[in-house]
N, C-alpha and C positions, 0 to 999 in steps of 0.2 A: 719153274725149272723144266728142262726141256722133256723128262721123262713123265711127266704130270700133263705134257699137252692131248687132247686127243689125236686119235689117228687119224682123221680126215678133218677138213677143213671146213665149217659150213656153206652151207647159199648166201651168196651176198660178200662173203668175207673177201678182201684181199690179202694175195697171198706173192711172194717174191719166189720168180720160178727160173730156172735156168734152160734156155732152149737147148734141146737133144737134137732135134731133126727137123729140118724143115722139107714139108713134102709139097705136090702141087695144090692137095687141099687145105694144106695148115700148118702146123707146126706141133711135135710133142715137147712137154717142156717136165723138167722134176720140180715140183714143190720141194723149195729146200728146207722148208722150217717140217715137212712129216713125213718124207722122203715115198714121197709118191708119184706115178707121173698121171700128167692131166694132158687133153686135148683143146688145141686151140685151130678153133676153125677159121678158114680164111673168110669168114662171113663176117667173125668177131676179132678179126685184126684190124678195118679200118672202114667207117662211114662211107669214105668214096673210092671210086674205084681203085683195083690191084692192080698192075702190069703186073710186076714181078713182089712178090714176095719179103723177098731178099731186101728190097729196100725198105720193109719193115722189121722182121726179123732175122737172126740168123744163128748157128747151130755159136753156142758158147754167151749168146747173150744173157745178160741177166735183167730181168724185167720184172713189174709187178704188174697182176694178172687178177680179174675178179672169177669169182667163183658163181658158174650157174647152176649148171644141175652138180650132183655125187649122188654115187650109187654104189656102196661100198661091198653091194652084194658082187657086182661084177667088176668092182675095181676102177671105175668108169668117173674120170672129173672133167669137166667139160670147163671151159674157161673162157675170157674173153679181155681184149687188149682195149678196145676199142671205147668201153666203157667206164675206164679208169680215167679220172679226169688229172689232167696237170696235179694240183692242188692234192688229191687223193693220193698217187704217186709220190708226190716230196713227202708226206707225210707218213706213208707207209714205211720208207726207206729210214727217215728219221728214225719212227718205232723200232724197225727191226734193228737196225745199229746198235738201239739201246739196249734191246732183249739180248743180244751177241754178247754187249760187252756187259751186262749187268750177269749173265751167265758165266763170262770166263772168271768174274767177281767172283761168285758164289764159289768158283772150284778152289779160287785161292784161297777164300776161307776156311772152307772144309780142310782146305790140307794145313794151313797155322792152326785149327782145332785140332784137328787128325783125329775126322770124325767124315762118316762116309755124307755123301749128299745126301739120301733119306732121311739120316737121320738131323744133319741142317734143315732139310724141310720142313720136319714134322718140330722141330724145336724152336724155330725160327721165322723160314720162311713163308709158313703157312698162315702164321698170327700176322705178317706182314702185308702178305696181300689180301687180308682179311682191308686193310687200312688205307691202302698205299698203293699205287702201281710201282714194280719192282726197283727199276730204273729210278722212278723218283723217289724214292724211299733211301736208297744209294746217293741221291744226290743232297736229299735233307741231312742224312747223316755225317757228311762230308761237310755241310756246313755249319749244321747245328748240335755236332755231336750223338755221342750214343743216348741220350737221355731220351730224345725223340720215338726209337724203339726201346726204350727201358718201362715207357709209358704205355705202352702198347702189348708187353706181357712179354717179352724177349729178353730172356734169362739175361742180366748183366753183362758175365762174360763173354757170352756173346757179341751181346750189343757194341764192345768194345770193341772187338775185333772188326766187325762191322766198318764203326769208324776207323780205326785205322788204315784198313785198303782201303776204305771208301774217298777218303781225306788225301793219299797216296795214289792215287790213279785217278781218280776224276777232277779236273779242274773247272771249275764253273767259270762261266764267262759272265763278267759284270757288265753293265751300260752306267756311264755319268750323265749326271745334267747338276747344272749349275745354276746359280742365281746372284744375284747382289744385294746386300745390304746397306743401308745411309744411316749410320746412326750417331746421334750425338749426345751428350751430356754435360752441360755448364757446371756441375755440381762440385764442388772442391774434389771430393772423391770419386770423380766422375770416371775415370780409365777403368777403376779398380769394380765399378759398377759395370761398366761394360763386356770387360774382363767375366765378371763370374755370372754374368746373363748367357755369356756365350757356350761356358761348362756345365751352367745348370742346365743348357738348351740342351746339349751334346748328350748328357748324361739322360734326362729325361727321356726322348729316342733314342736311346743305344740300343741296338740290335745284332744280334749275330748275324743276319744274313743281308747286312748294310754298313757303309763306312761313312763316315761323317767328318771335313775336312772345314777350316775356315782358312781363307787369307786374308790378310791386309793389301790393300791394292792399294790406298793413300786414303789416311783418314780425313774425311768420316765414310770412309767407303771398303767394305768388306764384302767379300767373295766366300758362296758356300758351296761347296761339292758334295754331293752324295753320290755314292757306288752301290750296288745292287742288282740283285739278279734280274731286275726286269725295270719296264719307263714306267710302271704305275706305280709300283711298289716305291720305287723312286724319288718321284713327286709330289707320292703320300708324304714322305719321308721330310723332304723337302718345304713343303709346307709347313710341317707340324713345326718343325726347328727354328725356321723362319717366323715365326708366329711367337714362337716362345721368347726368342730373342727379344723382339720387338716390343715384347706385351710386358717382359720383365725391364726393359729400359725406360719404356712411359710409366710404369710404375712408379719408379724409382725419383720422376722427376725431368726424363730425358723426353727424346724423340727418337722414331726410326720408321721406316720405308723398307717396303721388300720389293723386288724385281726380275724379273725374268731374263 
């Protein structure tokens, strides 16, 4: 929470600043996440040379900036543009976005408690980031329920409330991937074999934080979809179901084939 951060930012950190002023040597810019302002030399605005300035930065931009020297005795943060690579940057902004909105989170729940932030803190979200980075801890519990912090030492009621904003404002984005099955079975009872390979496969991986679909595309040929938060988690997924199917059909007396 944002009253638990320090006041300055370390060496090395990046930090998301807003330019104030741009002068002929540089620019001043506020750190918005510790409402400080830092110096940005035109040395540490870009590798090659400057004409103008301006076509780097300019007064109301918002950028992300690394941290060289702080000197907190005279107030003094020095920064630098130049050394923020691409990849550092998307990812910085990413984090912050999340830290924004996993903070406006927290105020909502404090006020369905109606209970101040400290003391959410000290009940709550202190055992959490004991565990969890904040952001992701909101998103676990958005998919996997309160039980995830109930396991973690966060009083119940809590934990519920938790999920509900959590579950209510954040929407996770899934990735599919698919595959196809060949399976057959001559067995008199052979549908009804196929039939319960494919629920005992389903049921076996069932997950909260994955979906598991089959089609019929024209027997002996079935289609499997999995949804999930990410392509490994996925494919694990995908596999294992795949496998199942198959292993309980040749069981039985059948055949079957998995495919990509």
């Amino acid at each position: 929470m944002a009253e638990h951060k320090p006041e300055y930012p370390e060496v090395g950190d990046l930090v998301i600043a807003t330019i104030e002023s741009v002068t002929t040597y540089g620019a001043y810019a506020k750190l918005d996440e510790y409402n400080k302002q830092g110096l940005l030399h035109v040395s540490e605005i870009s590798s090659s040379w400057i004409r103008n300035i301006r076509d780097y930065v300019r007064e109301g931009q918002k950028t992300v900036l690394k941290v060289l020297r702080v000197d907190p005795e005279k107030g003094h943060v020095d920064l630098s543009l130049r050394r923020v690579t691409k990849r550092a940057r998307i990812e910085k902004i990413r984090s912050w976005k999340q830290d924004r909105k996993a903070e406006a989170l927290l105020r909502e729940i404090s006020e369905k408690l109606a209970i101040s932030p400290e003391e959410l803190y000290s009940q709550a979200v202190v055992r959490i980031e004991e565990n969890y980075d904040l952001y992701e801890s909101l998103e676990k519990t958005a998919k996997e329920g309160p039980e995830i912090l109930i396991k973690i030492g966060v009083p119940e009621k809590l934990a519920k409330v938790f999920a509900e904003v959590a579950s209510d404002r954040i929407h996770v984005k899934m990735v599919k991937v698919k595959g196809m099955l060949e399976i057959r079975c001559m067995k008199p009872n052979g549908v009804k074999i196929i039939k319960e390979s494919f629920l005992s496969a389903k049921e076996t991986e069932k997950a909260k934080d994955a979906e598991i679909r089959f089609y019929v595309i024209a027997a002996p040929k079935y289609s499997i979809e999995v949804s999930a938060e990410n392509y490994k988690r996925a494919e694990e997924i995908i596999q294992k179901v795949a496998q199942s199917v198959v292993s309980n059909v040749v069981k039985a007396g059948g055949q079957g084939s998995f495919r990509r």
